[in-house]
N, C-alpha and C positions, 0 to 999 in steps of 0.2 A: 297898625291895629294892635292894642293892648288886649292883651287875653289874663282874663282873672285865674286867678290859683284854684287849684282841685283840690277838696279834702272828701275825706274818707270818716263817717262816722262812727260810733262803737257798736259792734255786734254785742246785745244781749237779749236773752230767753227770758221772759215776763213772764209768771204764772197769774193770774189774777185768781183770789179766792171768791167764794158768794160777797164776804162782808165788804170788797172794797170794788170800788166803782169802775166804770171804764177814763172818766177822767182824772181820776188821781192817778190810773195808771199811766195817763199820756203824759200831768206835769210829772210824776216820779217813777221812773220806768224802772230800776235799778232797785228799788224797794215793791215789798209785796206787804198783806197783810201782819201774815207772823212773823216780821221781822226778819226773816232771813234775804240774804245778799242772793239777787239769781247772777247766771251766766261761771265765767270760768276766771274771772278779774279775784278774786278772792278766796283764801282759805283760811280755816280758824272758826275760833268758839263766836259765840251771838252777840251781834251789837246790842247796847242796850242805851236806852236814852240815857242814864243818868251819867255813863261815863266819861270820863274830863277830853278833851277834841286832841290835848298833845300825845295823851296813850293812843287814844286813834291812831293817829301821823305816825306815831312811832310800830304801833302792829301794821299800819301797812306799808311800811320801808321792811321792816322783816319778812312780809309776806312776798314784798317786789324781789328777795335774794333770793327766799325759796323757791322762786318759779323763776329765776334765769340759772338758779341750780340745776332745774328737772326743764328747763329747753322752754317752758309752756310759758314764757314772756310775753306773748303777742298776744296773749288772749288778754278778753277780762276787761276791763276800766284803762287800759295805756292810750293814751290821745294816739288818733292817727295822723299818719303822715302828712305832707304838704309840698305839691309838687309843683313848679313855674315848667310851663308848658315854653315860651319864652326865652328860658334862658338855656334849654334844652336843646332848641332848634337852631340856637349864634353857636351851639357848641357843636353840633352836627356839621355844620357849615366852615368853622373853622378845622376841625378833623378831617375833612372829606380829602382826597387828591386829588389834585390839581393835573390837569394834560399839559405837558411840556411840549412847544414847540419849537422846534429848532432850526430859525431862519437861514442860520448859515449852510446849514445840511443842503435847505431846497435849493438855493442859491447855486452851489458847488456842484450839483446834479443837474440844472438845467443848462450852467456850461458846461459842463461835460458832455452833454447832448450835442449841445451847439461845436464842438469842435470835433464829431465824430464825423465822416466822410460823406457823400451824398450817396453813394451808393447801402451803406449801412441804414442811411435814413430810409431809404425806398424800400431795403426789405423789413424794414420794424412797419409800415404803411401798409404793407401786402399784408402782413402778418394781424395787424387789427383789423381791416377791411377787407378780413378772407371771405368773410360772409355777403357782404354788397359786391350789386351784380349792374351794371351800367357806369355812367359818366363818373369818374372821379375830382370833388374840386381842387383847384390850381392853390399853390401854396403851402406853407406848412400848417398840418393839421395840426400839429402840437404847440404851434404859437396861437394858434386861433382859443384853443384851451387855454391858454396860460393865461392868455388876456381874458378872456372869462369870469376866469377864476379871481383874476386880480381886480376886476369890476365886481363880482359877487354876482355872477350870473349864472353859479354851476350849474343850478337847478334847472334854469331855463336851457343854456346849452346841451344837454341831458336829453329836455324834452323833445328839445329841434333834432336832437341827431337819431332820436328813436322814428322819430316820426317820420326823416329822410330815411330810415333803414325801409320802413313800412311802404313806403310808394315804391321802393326800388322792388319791393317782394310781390306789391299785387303788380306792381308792369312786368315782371319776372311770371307769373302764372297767368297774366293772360295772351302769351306769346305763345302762336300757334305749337310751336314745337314742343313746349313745355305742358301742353296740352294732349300729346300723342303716347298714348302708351304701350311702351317697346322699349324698356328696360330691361324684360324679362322674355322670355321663350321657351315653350316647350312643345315636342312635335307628337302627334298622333299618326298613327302607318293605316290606311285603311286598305292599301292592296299593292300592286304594282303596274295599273292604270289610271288614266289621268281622273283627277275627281274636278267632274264636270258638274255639282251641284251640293249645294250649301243651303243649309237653314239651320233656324235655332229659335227654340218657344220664346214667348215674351218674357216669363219668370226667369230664364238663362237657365236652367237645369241642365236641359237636354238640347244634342247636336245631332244632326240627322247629317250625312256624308253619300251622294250619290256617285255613281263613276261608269267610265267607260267598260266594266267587266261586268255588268249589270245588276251590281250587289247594291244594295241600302243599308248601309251601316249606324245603329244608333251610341249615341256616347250619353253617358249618365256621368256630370261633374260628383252627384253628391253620393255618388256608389265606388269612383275609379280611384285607385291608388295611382303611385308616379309610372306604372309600366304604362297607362294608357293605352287599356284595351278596351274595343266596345263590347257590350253586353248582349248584343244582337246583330245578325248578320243573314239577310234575307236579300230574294229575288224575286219580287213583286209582281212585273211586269215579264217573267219570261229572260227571251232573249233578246232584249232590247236595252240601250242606254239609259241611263233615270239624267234625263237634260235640266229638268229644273225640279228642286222641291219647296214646299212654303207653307209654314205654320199658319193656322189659323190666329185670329188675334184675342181669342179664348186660350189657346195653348191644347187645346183636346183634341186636334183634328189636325191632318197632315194632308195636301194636296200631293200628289205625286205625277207629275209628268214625264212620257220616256217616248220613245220615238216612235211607240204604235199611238194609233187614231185613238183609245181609249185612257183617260184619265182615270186616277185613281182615287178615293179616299182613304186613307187611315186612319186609324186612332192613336192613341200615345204610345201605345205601347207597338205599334206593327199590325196587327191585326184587322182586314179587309172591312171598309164597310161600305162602301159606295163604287162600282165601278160605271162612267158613260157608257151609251148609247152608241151602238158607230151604225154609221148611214148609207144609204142606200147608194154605192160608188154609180149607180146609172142613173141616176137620174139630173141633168143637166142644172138645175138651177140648185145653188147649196142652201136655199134660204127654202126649199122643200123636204130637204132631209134633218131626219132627227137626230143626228149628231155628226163628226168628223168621218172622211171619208178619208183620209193620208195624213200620215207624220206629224204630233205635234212638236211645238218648235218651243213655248212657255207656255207659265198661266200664273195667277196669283189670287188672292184672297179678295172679298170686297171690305174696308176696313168700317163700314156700316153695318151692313146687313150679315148679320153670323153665318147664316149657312147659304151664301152666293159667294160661286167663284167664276174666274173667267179662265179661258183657252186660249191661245193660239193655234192655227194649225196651217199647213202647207196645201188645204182646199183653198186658201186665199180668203177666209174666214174665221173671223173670231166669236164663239160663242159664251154665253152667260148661262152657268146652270145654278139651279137653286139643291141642295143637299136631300136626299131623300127622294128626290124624285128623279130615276135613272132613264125611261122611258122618254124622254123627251128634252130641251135645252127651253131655258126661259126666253135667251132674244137671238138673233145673227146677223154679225153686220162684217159685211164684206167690204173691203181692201180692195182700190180700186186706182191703176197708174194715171199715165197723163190724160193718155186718150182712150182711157174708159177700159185699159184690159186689165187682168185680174196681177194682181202681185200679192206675194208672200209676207204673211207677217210674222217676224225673226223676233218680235219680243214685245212686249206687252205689261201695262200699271197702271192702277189705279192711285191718284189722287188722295191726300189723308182725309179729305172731306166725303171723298165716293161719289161729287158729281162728276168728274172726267175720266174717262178710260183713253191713255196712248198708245199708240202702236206704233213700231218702226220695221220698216217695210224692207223687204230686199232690191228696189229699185231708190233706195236713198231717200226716202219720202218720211216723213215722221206727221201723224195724222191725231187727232183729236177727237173725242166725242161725246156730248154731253148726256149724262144717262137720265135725265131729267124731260130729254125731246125722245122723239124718234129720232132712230138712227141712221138714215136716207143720208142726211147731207154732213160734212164732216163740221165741227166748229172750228177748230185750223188745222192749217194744210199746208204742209212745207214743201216741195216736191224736192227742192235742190241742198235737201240738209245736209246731205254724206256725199259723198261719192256713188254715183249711178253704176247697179251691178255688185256691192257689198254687202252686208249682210249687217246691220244693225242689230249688234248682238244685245242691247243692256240699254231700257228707258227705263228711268228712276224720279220720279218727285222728290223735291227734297223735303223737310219736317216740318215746316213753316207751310210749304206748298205754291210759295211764289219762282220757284226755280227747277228746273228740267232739265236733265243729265243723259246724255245719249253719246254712247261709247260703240262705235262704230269697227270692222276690221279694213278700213283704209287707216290706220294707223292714227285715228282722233277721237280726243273727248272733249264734247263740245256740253258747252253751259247756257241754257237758254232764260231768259225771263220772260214768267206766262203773259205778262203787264203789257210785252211789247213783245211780240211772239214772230219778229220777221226778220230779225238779224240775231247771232247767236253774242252774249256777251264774250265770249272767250274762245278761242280753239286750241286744246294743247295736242300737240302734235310730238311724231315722233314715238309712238307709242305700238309697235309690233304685235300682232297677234294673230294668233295660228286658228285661235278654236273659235266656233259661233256660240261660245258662250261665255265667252270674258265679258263681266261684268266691273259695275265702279257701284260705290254707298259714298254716302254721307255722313260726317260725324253729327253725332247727338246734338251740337249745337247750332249746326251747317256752317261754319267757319270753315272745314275743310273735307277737300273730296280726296277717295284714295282709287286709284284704279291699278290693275297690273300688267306686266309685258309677257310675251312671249319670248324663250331664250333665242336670240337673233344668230345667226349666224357667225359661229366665230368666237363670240362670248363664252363667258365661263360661270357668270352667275345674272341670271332675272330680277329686277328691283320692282317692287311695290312707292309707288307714285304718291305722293301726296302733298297737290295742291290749296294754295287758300282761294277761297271762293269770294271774295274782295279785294286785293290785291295783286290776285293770279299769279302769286309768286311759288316760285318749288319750296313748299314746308321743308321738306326729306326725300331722300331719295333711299330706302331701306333695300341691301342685299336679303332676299330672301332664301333662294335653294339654286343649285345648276340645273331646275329645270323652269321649265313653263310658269308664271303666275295667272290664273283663269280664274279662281272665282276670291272675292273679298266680301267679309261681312265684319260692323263693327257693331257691336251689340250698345246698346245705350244703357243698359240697366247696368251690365257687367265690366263696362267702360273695356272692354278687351276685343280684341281684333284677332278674327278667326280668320284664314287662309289657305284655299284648297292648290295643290302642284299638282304639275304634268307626271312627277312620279310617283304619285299615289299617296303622299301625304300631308298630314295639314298642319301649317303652324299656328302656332297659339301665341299673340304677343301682349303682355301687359305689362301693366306697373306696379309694383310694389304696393306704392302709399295711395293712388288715387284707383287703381281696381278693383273690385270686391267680389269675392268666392266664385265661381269658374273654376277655370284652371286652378286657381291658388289652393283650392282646397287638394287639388292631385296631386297637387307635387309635397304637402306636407305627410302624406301617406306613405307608410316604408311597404313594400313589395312581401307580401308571405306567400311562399308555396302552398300548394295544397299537400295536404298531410297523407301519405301514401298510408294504406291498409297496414297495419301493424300485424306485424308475424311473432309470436310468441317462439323464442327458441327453447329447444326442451334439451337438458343438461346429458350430456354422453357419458357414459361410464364406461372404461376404458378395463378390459380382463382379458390381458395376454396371454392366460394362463388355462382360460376356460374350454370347456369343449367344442366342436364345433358348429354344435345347436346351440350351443348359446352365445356364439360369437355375435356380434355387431356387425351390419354390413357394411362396410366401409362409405364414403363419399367420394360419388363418382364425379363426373363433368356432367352437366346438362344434356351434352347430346348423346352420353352411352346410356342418359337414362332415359331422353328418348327412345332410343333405339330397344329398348330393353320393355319400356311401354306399350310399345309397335309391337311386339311379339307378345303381349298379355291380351288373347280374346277379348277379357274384362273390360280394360284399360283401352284398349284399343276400340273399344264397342263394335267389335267385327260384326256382319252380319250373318245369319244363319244359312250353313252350307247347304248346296242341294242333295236330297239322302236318294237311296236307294231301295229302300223299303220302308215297311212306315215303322215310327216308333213314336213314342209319346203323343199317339193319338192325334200326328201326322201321315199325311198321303204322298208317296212319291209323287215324283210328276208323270207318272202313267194317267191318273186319273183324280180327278178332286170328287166323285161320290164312291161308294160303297160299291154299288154298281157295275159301273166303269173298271174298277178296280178287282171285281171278280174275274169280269168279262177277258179282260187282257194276262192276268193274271194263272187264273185256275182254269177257264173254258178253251182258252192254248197254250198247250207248253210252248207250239213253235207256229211261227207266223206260215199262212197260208199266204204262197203267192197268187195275184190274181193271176196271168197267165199259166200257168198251171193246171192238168188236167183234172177235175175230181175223181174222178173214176180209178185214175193213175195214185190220186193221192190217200185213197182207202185202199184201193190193194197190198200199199206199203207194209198195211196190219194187218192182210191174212194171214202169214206167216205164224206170225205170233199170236194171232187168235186163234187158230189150229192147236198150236204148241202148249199154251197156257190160256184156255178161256177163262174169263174172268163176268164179265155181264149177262149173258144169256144163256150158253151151254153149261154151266152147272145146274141149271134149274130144271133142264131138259133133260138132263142127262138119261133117266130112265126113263120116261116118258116118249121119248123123241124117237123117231124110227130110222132107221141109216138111208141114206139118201143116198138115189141112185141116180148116177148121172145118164144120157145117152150117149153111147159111146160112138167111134167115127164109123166103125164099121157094121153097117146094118145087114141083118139075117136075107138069108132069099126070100123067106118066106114073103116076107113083105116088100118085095117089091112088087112096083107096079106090072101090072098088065101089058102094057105097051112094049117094055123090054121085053118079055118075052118074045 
C-alpha cells in the first residue's frame, strides 16, 4: 500500500480591510489592502509596485539572515516540511531488535535432562505436580512437552493440562471427606455434667447447651470473644435434666423439654412464655387428659405450622400443642406394642414437609403417622427395627425427606428409605452408647450422616462417626474428647459441626475456607478483662521531723486495720448498748411509756415482795415516822391532840360485875 506524502501549509494572519473583498483575500492571502505584508515571514519598509522583482529577491534573502539571526526562522512565508510516512516505517523496522535464539543452548539442556538419574526425574515431577491430586500419567511429562512444542501445539497443550488440572480439583471437592469441616476446633465448657441437649437458631447466631446439672446455657457467636463464655446461665425447669432443646424455624422461640411432664417455651433471649398443661395422673385413658402425666423423653418443632409443636412422653403418648394455648394439647396419639399394650416413646420428628410424625419406641418399634388423617391407625409400622427392650434414642428425617435415621442403644444406626419402608438400607454397627439420648444429623447435603460413641471400656478417646449415605463407607473416624460423644449437630448455614461430651463440654469443628462466622468470629477476638474500679492514689509526704500531731499514720497490714476498725463504734456500725437510765430522750428497759416508768421508778424505791406481810411491811416505817415525820404530822402538829393509847392494865373500877 503506497501512502502519499504529508505537507504542512503556511501559517498566516489575514486582516481584510472594508475596501477589499472576501475573494481576493482567499486567491492572495499574504497581501491586504494597504499594501502591507501580514503574518511574521517578513520585516522591512513597504512593498511598492513599481519596484524591480531582483531588489525584492535580494531584501528577502537579507531579511531570511536577519530572522535565523534572532531564532524566528520558522515563522513567515518558509515552505513546510514534507514527510514519507513510508520510508519511516522500513526504517523503524530495520532499527528495531531482533530476539536471538539459541538452538544450541535448548539442545545441551534437554540432554542434560535426559542424562540426569530417574530418581532426580521423579522429584522435579512431584515438584510440578504438587498441586494435582489423583492418577498420574505413565511416561515422561517432559517429552510429552517437548514434542509439543516441536509440533507448535504449546498453546493447545497448555489448554489440555489446565483443564486436566480442573477435573482433578472439582473430583477433589466432591469427595466426601473433603466436604467435612474439621480442620479447625475450638471448645466451649458448659459445666462438669454431661451436656445432654443441643440446639442452634436457623440464622447460626445463637447456641442453647442443656445438661445433666439442670442448667440451660446460651452462647451468642456474634458477642463471645476466644474465652468462650456463655452470656446466660439459667434453670428453667427446676430440678430436672433439660433432655432435649429445639429452635423454632422462625428462630424466636425455644422449645425446652426436661424430665418433668411439663414442656417449656422460651423466647430468644430465656425468658418464660409458655409452660403445658400436666394431666390428670388418675384418670385411666391418656386421650382424656389435657396433658402429660410422667417424664417427657423429646419433642420438636412442626417445620409448617409456626406455633405447633410436638412431645413425647413416658404416658406412652405423644401430643401436639398449638402455642398460646397452654390449657389443653391440639391431638394425642398413643404408642401401642405387639399385642396392643402401651410402650414408650424415646424419640420423636417430624418430616420437612410436616405431613409425618415418627416415633421410636422402647420395645424397638419405629412407628409413623400421617398428620393429614386421624391418628387411630399408624401408616408404618416396624415392630422389629432395633433390638426388643432398647431405648430408641434419635429419629431423624433427612433434607430431601426420602431417608430415616434411627440411632438406637443396642449399639446401631440404621438408614431407612420411606419408598420401601420394610428393610433398613444399611445397619452400622458397633456404635456404643451409654445415654438415651445420643443422637446422629445429616450433613446439609445428605451425602453424609455423623453419629457419636460412648467412651467403651478400656478406651482412651470417643470418635464422632461419619458415614456416606450411598456408599456406606467410613467417611472419618474423628477423635473427639476422653469422654462420652451424646449429642451432634451440623449446622447447614454455618457449615460447622457442634458437639456436646460426657464432660461438660462442646466442640466446635470447622473449616477455614468453606465455614462462615460461628465460631470463626470467636476465636479472632483477643480476651479483655474487665477494668477493676480505679483507686486514685494520694501523694505521702513524708516529715521525720514533725510533731507528733502531725505525723502521718503509718501503713499498716490489712488485718491490723481490720482489727483496728472492729474497735471503731463508727466503723464497726455497733449497735446501740442497753442503758440504765434514760438519756437522749430514751427509756430504759424498765418501761417504754412515761407511766410505767414512774410507777417502777419513783412509786418504789424497793420491790415488794408478794409473800410478804403488809402489815409487817409498813411497820418498817413507824420508826422513822415517829423520829422525823415528814407527810402528815407537821401539818397536825398543833392542831392534833396526843393520843392515848389503852394500856394492858385496866382500873378496878371497871371491872365487871361478875368478878366481884
Amino acid at each position: 500500500m503506497n501512502r502519499g506524502k504529508i505537507t504542512f501549509g503556511k501559517i498566516n494572519l489575514t486582516s481584510s480591510g472594508p475596501s477589499t473583498s472576501s475573494a481576493e483575500s482567499v486567491k492572495n492571502p499574504s497581501s491586504s489592502s494597504d499594501g502591507t505584508v501580514s503574518g511574521f515571514g517578513s520585516f522591512g519598509r513597504k512593498e511598492n509596485a513599481k519596484d524591480d522583482p531582483v531588489e525584492r529577491i535580494a531584501e528577502e534573502l537579507d531579511n531570511s539572515k536577519l530572522q535565523e539571526v534572532m531564532g524566528i526562522s520558522g515563522f513567515g512565508r518558509k515552505q513546510a516540511k514534507q514527510f514519507d510516512i513510508n520510508e519511516m516505517i522500513q526504517k523503524a523496522k530495520q532499527n528495531a531488535p531482533k530476539a536471538v535464539v539459541d538452538q544450541k543452548a535448548i539442545i545441551e539442556a534437554d540432554k542434560d535432562k535426559k542424562s540426569k538419574d530417574q530418581d532426580d526425574d521423579y522429584d522435579d515431577d512431584e515438584e510440578e505436580d504438587e498441586g494435582v491430586i489423583g492418577p498420574v500419567p505413565t511416561g515422561d511429562v517432559n517429552e510429552v512437552r517437548r514434542k509439543k512444542v516441536d509440533k507448535g501445539d504449546e498453546s493447545d497443550g497448555d489448554d489440555d493440562e489446565d483443564e486436566y488440572d480442573d477435573d482433578d480439583e472439582e473430583f477433589d471437592e466432591d469427595a466426601p471427606i473433603n466436604k467435612l469441616p474439621h480442620s479447625h476446633e475450638v471448645e466451649m465448657r458448659h459445666g462438669s455434667k454431661a451436656v445432654i441437649a443441643l440446639a442452634s437458631d436457623p440464622s447460626g447466631v445463637r447456641l442453647a447447651s442443656g445438661s445433666m446439672d439442670y442448667n440451660l446455657n446460651f452462647w451468642d457467636f456474634s458477642g463471645m470473644d476466644k474465652s468462650m463464655k456463655s452470656f446466660r446461665s439459667m434453670q428453667p425447669c427446676e430440678n430436672h435434666p433439660i433432655r432435649n432443646l429445639y429452635y423454632s424455624f422462625s428462630g424466636d422461640m425455644m422449645l425446652v423439654v426436661s424430665g418433668s411432664s411439663q414442656a417449656k417455651v422460651l423466647d430468644r433471649d430465656g425468658f418464660e412464655k409458655m409452660e403445658c398443661v400436666k394431666g390428670d395422673q388418675y384418670i385411666a385413658d391418656m386421650s382424656k387428659t389435657k396433658g402429660h402425666i410422667a417424664g417427657l423423653t423429646s419433642g420438636c418443632w412442626s417445620p409448617v405450622r409456626r406455633e405447633e409443636f410436638l412431645t413425647s412422653g413416658m404416658d406412652s403418648t405423644l401430643r401436639t400443642w398449638v402455642f398460646a394455648k397452654t390449657k389443653e394439647q391440639r391431638a394425642v396419639i398413643k404408642t401401642r406394642a405387639q399385642g396392643g399394650l402401651k410402650t414408650i416413646p424415646t424419640s420423636c420428628a417430624y418430616n420437612r414437609d410436616g405431613t409425618l410424625i415418627a416415633a421410636g419406641c422402647s420395645d424397638g418399634s419405629l412407628q409413623t403417622w400421617d398428620t393429614r388423617k386421624m391418628f387411630v391407625h399408624t401408616t408404618h409400622c416396624i415392630r422389629d427395627a432395633h433390638t426388643k427392650g432398647s431405648d430408641i434414642s434419635s429419629v431423624l428425617f433427612s433434607y430431601s425427606g426420602f431417608q430415616l435415621a434411627s440411632r438406637s442403644m443396642d449399639e446401631t444406626l440404621k438408614l431407612w428409605d420411606m419408598r420401601a419402608f420394610k428393610k433398613p438400607l444399611h445397619v452400622f454397627d458397633g456404635l456404643f452408647s451409654r445415654y438415651d439420648t445420643t443422637d446422629c444429623c445429616f450433613s446439609p447435603d445428605d451425602t453424609m450422616i455423623l453419629t457419636g460413641e460412648s467412651l467403651p471400656k478400656g478406651a482412651k478417646q470417643a470418635n464422632l462417626f461419619v458415614y456416606d449415605t450411598k456408599t456406606f463407607e467410613t467417611v472419618a473416624k474423628l477423635p473427639i474428647t476422653d469422654s462420652h460423644v451424646i449429642r451432634t449437630l451440623w449446622h447447614p448455614k454455618l457449615n460447622q459441626i457442634f458437639v456436646g461430651c460426657g464432660n461438660g463440654t462442646i466442640r466446635g469443628l470447622y473449616d477455614e475456607k468453606r465455614s462462615m462466622r460461628g465460631a470463626k468470629l470467636c476465636v479472632i477476638r483477643t480476651h479483655r478483662k474487665k477494668k477493676e474500679s480505679e483507686i486514685v492514689g494520694t501523694t505521702q509526704i513524708i516529715t521525720p521531723h514533725a510533731l507528733p500531731m502531725f505525723r502521718q499514720e503509718k501503713t499498716r497490714s490489712v488485718r491490723k486495720k481490720l482489727e483496728k476498725d472492729r474497735m471503731d463504734p463508727v466503723k464497726s456500725k455497733r449497735p446501740d448498748l442497753p442503758i440504765t437510765s434514760g438519756q437522749g430522750g430514751r427509756v430504759a428497759s424498765s418501761g417504754g411509756t412515761l407511766s410505767s416508768y414512774v410507777i417502777r421508778n419513783l412509786g418504789l424505791s424497793k420491790r415488794v415482795e408478794d409473800d410478804q406481810d403488809p402489815r409487817e411491811a409498813i411497820l418498817k416505817y413507824a420508826k422513822e415516822a415517829a423520829e422525823n415525820p415528814y407527810w402528815i404530822a407537821p401539818a397536825y402538829a398543833k392542831t392534833q391532840p396526843k393520843p392515848i393509847f389503852n394500856s394492858e392494865d385496866e382500873p378496878e373500877a371497871k371491872k365487871t360485875k361478875t368478878e366481884q
